[in-house]
N, C-alpha and C positions, 0 to 999 in steps of 0.2 A: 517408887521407881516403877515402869510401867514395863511393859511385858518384854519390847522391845529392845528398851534400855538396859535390861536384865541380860537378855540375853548377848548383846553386847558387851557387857561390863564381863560378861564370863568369857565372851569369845572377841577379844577386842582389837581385832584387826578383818578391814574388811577388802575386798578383790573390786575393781572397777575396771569393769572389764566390756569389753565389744567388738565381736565380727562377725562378719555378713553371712558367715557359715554357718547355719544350725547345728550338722554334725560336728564341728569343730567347737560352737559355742556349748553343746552339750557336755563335749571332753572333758572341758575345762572345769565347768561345774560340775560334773563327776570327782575330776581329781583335786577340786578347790575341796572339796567335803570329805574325799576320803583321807585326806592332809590335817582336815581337822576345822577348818572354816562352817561356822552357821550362820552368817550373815553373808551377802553376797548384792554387790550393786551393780547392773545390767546398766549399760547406758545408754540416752536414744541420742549416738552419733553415727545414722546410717540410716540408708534405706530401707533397711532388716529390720529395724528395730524394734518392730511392733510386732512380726511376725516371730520373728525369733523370742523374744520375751515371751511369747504365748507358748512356743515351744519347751522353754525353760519352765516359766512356771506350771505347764501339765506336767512335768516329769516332776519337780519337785514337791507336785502336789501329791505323787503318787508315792515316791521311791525318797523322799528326805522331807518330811512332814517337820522334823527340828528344826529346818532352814527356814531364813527368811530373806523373801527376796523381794528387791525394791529397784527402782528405775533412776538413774542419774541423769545428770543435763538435762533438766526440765528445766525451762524457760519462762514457760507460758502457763495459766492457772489452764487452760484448753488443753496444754498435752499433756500437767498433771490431771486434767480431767481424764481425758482418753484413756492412759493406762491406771486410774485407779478404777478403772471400770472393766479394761483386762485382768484386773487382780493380783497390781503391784501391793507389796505389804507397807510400806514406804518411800516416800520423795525427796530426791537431794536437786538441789539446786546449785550455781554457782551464783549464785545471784541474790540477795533479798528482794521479794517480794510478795506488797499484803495481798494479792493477789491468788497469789497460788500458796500462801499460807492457809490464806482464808478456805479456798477450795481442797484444802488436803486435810485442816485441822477440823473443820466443820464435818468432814466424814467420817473421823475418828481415827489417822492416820497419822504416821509421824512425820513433821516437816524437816528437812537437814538443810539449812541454806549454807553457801557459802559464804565466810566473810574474811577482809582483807583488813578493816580498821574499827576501833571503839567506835566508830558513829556505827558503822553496820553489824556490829556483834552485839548495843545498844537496842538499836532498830530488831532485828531477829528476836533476841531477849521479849521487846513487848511485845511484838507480834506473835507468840508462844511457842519459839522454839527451847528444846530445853537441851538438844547436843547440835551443835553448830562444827563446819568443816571450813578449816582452817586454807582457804587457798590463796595460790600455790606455797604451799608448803614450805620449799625451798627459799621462796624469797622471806617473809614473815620469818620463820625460822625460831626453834625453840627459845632462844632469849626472848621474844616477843611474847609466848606462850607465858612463862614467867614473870611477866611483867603486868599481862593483861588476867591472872585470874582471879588476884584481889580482888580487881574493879568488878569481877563477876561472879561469885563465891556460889549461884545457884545454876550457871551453865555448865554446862561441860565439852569440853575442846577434840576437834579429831583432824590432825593435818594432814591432806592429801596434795601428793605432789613431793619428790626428796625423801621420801621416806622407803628407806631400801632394806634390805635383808638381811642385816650382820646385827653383832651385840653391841658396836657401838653405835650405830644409828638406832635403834629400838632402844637402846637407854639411854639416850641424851634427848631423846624423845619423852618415854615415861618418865624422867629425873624432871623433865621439867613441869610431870604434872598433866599429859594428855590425859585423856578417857579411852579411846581408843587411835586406831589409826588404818587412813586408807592408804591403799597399794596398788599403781598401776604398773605401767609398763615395766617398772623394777622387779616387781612380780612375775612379770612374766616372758621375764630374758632368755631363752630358751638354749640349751648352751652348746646344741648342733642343730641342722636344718630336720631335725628327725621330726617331722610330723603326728606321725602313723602313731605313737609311744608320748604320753604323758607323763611317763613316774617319773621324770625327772620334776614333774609340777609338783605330785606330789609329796616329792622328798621336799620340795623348797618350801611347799607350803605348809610342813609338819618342820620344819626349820622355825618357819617364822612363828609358826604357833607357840612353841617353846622357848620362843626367845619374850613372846606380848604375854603369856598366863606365866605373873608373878605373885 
């Protein structure tokens, strides 16, 4: 299992996360780690995205050297190009493709596509992915996890999308066999308009941690 893999399997839930605010993207990844998170997925849906991701990764480069930080919604092998050259650690995709496998595998980087059916969790497979994200989550839905990992006994599964913050969603999840699991906006419900104050992040996000390390 490779570096990556590792340290997901030890810390297996991961934040997918985006906004157009540096300072406020910084927060987040402050209180995503002081929660207990060392994997972390920046996504390029925005303007920002490039500019803020260079932001995150100099501070993470400095101040949480355990984290690992990767770019989500990649599309195109061109803008998995662009920020593995900014010095993302890893690329999710929603999408299979040999494309931007090709360009992220060949640099020695991990690919995460997303897949929605055995023809594309198939496809991903040869292509050399080795932990695939299960989207959206909510619809596919852990019976399908259960169903599909016979067929697949050397991938490993992570559903993003529906996967919220309590012990029963986090164990009907793992009961069925994920690897790990992504979290957006359930993640990050914020539960007054209080900006300025993250610890409510981080209490949620030391919630979820103790609910995924079993």
């Amino acid at each position: 299992m490779n570096k990556l893999l590792s340290l997901i399997q030890q810390h297996p839930a991961i934040p997918v996360y985006y906004h157009d605010d540096p300072n406020t993207c910084l927060d987040v990844l402050k209180a995503c780690y002081q929660g207990g998170i060392r994997v972390f997925e920046f996504v390029n849906r925005g303007a920002k995205a490039k500019a803020n991701f260079e932001t995150l990764l100099a501070y993470k480069q400095e101040h949480f050297p355990d984290m690992a930080l990767g770019i989500g919604t990649i599309k195109t092998a061109q803008e998995a190009k662009d920020f593995l050259a900014l010095g993302a650690e890893f690329i999710v995709s929603p999408i299979v493709s040999a494309e931007i496998a090709q360009e992220t595998i060949a640099k020695g980087h991990h690919w995460i596509p997303g897949c929605m059916t055995p023809t594309e969790i198939a496809l991903a497979e040869s292509l050399g992915a080795s932990l695939v994200k299960l989207f959206p989550g909510d619809i596919v839905g852990s019976k399908f996890v259960k169903a599909i990992k016979p067929l697949f006994p050397h991938l490993h599964f992570m559903p993003t999308g529906g996967v919220d913050v309590s012990k029963e969603s986090i164990d009907e999840w793992f009961g069925a066999g994920v690897f790990s699991v992504g979290l957006g906006s359930k993640l990050f419900q914020r539960p007054d308009n209080n900006d300025a104050d993250h610890q409510w992040l981080v209490d949620r996000v030391h919630t979820l941690m103790s609910l995924v390390k079993r």
